[in-house]
VOBA-708221 format. One line per 4 residues: number of its first residue (from 0); their letters; for each residue z, y, x of C-alpha. Coordinates in steps of 0.001 Angstrom, whole numbers, plus 524288, in hexadecimal, padded with zeros to 5 digits. Layout:
% VOBA-708221
NUM	A	Z Y X | ...
***
This chain:
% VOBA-708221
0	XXXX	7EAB3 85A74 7C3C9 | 7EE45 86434 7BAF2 | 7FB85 86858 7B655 | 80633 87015 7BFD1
4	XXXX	80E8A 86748 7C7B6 | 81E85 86817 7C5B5 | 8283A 8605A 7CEF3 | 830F3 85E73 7C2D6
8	XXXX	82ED2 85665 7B75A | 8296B 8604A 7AEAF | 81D5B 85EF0 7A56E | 80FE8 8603A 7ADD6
12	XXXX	806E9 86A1D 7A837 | 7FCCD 85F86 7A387 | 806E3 85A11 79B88 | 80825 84B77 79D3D
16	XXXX	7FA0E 849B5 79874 | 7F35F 84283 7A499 | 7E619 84858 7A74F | 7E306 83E34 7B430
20	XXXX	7D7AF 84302 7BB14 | 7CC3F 8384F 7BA7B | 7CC71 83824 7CA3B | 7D8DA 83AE9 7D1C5
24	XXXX	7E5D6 834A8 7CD11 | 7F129 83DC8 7C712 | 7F925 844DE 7D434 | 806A1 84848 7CEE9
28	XXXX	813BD 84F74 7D3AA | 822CB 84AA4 7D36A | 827B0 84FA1 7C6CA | 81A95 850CF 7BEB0
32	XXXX	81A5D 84B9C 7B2D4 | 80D9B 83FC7 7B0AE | 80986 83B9F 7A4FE | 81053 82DE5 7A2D7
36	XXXX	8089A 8293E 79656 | 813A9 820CB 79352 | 813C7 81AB1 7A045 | 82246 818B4 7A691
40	XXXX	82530 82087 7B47A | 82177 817E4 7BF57 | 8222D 819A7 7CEF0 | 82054 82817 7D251
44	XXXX	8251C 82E08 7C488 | 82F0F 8300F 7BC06 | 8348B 8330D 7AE27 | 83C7F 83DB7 7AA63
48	XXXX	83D96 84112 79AEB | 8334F 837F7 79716 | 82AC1 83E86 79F2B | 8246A 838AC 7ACE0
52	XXXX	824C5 83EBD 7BA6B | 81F12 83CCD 7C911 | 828E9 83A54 7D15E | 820C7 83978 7DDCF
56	XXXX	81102 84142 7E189 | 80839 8387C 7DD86 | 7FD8F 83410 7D523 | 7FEB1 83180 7C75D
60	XXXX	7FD64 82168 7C528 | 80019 81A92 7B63B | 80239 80C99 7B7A9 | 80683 80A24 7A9B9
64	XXXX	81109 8076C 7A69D | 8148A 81047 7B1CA | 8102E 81E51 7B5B4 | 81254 81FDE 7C5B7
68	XXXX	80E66 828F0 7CDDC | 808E0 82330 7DC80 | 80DFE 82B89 7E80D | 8032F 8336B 7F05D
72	XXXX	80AE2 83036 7FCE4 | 81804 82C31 80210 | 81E87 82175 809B6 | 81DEF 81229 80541
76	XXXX	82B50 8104E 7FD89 | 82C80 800F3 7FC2D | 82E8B 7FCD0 7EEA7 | 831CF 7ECFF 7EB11
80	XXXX	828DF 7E408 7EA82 | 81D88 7EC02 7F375 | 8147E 7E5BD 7FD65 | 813FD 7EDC0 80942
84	XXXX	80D30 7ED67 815DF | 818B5 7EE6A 821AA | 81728 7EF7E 83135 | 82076 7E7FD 8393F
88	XXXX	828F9 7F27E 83FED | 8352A 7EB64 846FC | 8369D 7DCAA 84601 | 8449D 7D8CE 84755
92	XXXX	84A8E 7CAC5 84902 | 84844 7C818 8383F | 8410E 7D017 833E3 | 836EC 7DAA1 8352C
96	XXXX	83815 7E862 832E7 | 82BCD 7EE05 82B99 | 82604 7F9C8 82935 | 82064 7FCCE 81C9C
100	XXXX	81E74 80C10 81BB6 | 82AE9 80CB0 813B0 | 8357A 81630 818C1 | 83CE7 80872 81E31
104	XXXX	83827 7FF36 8252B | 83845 7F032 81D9B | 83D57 7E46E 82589 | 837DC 7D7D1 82261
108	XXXX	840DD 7CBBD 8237B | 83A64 7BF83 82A7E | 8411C 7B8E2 81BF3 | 835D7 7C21B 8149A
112	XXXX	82ACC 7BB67 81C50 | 82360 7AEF8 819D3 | 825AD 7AB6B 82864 | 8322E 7A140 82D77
116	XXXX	836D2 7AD01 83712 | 84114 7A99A 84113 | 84BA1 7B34C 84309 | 84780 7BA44 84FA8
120	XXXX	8380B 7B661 84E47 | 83298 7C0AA 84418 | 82A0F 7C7BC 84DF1 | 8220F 7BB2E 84EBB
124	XXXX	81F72 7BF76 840B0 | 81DED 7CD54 840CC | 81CA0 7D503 84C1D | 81EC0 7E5D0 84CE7
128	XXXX	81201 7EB61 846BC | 80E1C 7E0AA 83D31 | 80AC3 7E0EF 82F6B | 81003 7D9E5 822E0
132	XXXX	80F36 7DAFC 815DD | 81C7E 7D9F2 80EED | 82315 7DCC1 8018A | 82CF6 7E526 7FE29
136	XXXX	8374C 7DE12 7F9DF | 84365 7E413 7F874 | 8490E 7F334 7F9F0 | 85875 7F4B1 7FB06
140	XXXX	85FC1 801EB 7F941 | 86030 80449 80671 | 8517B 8050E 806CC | 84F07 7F95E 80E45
144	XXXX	840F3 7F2FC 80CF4 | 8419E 7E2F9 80A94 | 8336C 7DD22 80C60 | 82D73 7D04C 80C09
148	XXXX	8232F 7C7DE 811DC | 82427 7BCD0 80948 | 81925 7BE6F 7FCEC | 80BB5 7BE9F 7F9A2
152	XXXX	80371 7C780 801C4 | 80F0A 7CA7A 809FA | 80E2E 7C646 81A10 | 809B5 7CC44 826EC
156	XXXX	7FD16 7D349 829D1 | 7F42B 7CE4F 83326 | 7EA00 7D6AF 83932 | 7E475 7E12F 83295
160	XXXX	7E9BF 7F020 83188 | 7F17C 7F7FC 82916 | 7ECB5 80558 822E3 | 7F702 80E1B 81C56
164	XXXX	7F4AD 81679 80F40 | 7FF8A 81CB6 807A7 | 80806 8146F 80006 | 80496 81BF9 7F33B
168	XXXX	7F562 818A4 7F800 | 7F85C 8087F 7F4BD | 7F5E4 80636 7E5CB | 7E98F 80E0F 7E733
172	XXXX	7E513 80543 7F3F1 | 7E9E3 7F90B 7EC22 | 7E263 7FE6E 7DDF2 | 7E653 7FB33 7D0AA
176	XXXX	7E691 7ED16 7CEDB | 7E37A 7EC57 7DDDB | 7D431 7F2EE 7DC1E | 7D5C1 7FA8E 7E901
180	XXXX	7D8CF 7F088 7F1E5 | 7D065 7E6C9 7EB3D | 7C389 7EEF0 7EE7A | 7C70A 7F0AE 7FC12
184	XXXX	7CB69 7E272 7FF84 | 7BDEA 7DE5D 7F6D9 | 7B50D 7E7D5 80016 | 7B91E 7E684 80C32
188	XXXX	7BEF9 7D882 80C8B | 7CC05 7DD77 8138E | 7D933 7D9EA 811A7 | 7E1BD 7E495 80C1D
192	XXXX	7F199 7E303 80C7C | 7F6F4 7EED9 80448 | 8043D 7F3AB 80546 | 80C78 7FC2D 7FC70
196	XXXX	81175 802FF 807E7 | 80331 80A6F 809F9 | 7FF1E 7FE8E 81547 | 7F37E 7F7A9 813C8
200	XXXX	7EED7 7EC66 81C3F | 7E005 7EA32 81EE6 | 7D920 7DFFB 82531 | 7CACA 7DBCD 827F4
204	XXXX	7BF93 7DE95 82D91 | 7C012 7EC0B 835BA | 7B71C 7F29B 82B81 | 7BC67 7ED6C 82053
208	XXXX	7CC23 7F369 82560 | 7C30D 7FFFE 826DF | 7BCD6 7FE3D 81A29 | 7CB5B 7FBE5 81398
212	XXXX	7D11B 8074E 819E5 | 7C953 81192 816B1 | 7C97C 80C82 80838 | 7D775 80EB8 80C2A
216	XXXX	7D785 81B74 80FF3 | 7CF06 81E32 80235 | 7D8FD 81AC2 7F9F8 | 7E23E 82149 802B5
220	XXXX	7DB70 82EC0 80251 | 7D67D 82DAE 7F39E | 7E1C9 8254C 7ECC9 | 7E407 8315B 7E334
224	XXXX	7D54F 82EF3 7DCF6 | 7CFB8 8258A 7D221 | 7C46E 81DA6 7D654 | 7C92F 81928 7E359
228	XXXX	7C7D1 80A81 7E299 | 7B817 80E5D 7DE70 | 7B846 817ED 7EC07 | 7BE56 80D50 7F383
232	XXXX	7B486 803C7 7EE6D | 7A8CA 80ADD 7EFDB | 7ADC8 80E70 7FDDA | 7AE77 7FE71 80000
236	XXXX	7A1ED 7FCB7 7FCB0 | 79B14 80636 8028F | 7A12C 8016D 811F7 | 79ED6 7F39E 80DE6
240	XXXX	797C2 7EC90 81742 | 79210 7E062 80F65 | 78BC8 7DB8D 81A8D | 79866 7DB12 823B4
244	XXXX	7A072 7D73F 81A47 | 797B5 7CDFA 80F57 | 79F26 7C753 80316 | 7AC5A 7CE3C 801F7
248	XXXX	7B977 7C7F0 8020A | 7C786 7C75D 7FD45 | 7D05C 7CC14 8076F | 7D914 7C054 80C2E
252	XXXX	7E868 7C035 80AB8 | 7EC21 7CDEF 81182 | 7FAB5 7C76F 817B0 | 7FC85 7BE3F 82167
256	XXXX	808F7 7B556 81E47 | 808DF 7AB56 828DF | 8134A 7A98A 8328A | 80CF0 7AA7B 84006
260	XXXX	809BE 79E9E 84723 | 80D23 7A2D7 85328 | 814D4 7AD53 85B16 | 80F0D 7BB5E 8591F
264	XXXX	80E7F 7BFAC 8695E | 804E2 7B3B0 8699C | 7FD5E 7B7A0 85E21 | 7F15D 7C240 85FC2
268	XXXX	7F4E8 7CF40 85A06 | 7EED8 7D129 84AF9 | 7E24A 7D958 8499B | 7E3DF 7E6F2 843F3
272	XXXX	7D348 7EC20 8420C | 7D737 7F49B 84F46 | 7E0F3 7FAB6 845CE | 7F063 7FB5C 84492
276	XXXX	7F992 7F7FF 83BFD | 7F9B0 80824 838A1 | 7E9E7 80B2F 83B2E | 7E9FD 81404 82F65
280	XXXX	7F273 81AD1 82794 | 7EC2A 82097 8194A | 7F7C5 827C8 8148D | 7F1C4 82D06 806E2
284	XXX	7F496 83B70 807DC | 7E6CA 840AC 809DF | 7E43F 84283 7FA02
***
């Protein structure tokens, strides 16, 4: 882009006009100035003399009423409200300790699942190296994460396998107005759990996980560019295999809510595709 960069807010040399290239998205610097067309400072910016600023690297993102800018990389901070994907780390006599890429671990109460646990009995629940899908609930001063089980879409993850991308990788794997996930659940008739911690959870058939994660690893390595959903669609198409996999369907409901009917150490272990909970890690740096 053109212009010289400053790391203070001072006026860029293109002068707040905004020139955005027709294929690659606006990359600024903390402390440039962005044009904010009227927009108010959103995550990733701020406003100093009537005047916006990047407060983070990143790429340059209006979502009227706000101007943001989404990070290239970086940890998963929790924010309020977020659905996450978490692994069970250490399950103590009430609750569960999870871990959801943050720089704390969560615990989970057995009060913040839809399950009647009895004190002492939560690893009939959960066991060390399962997945749920939770909700942030609550962050107090001291930086302690409160999440819960109980909601739509929330529960435990049976079967399938988790693939990682960078947290800053999600809106563009979810799409505006959900386009990106929608084309890859409608071609290859997996079910797709995203988290806003970077964690995605993919089941199905062995070639349709395979299918999913390299569309995955598309939007990880490309998330910069215009056009993608088109790329990833055309790369759907193209692998399809109408003869495997005839009429196409919705993907059934992604979390598993039940309590389980019987005692885990009787229970056969959940499939995985041959894969762990950590087969691949996509960690969005290689623009």
């Amino acid at each position: 882009m053109g212009g010289s960069h400053r790391t203070g807010p001072r006026r860029r040399g293109r002068g707040g006009s905004s020139p955005h290239p027709s294929g690659d998205r606006v990359l600024v610097l903390p402390g440039e100035e962005i044009p904010s067309q009227g927009l108010k400072p959103g995550p990733g910016t701020y406003r100093v003399g009537g005047k916006v600023y990047a407060s983070i690297l990143g790429l340059l993102s209006p979502r009227p009423p706000f101007v943001q800018v989404i990070p290239l990389s970086g940890r998963y901070i929790p924010k309020p409200n977020d659905v996450v994907i978490g692994t069970v780390t250490d399950v103590q006599g009430t609750f569960w300790l999870l871990d959801i890429g943050a720089p704390r671990w969560a615990p989970l109460h057995m009060t913040g699942t839809p399950w009647k646990v009895d004190v002492g009995e939560t690893e009939r629940y959960l066991r060390v190296g399962e997945s749920v899908v939770v909700r942030v609930e609550n962050l107090d001063p001291t930086g302690r994460i409160g999440v819960t089980m109980l909601g739509e879409g929330l529960g435990k993850l049976e079967g399938g396998s988790i693939v990682h991308v960078s947290p800053a990788r999600v809106p563009r794997v979810v799409g505006r107005n959900g386009s990106m996930i929608e084309t890859i659940t409608r071609h290859t008739g997996a079910q797709v759990a995203v988290g806003q911690n970077g964690r995605i959870w993919v089941d199905g058939a062995p070639e349709a996980i395979h299918r999913v994660r390299e569309a995955l690893r598309m939007i990880s390595e490309d998330g910069q560019r215009r056009g993608l959903t088109e790329r990833v669609d055309s790369y759907l198409k193209s692998t399809s295999r109408s003869r495997d996999e005839g009429v196409e369907e919705p993907p059934r409901e992604h979390a598993h809510r039940d309590a389980p009917a019987q005692d885990f150490a009787s229970s056969p272990p959940p499939t995985d595709s041959g894969e762990g909970p950590d087969d691949e890690r996509f960690d969005g740096e290689n623009n």
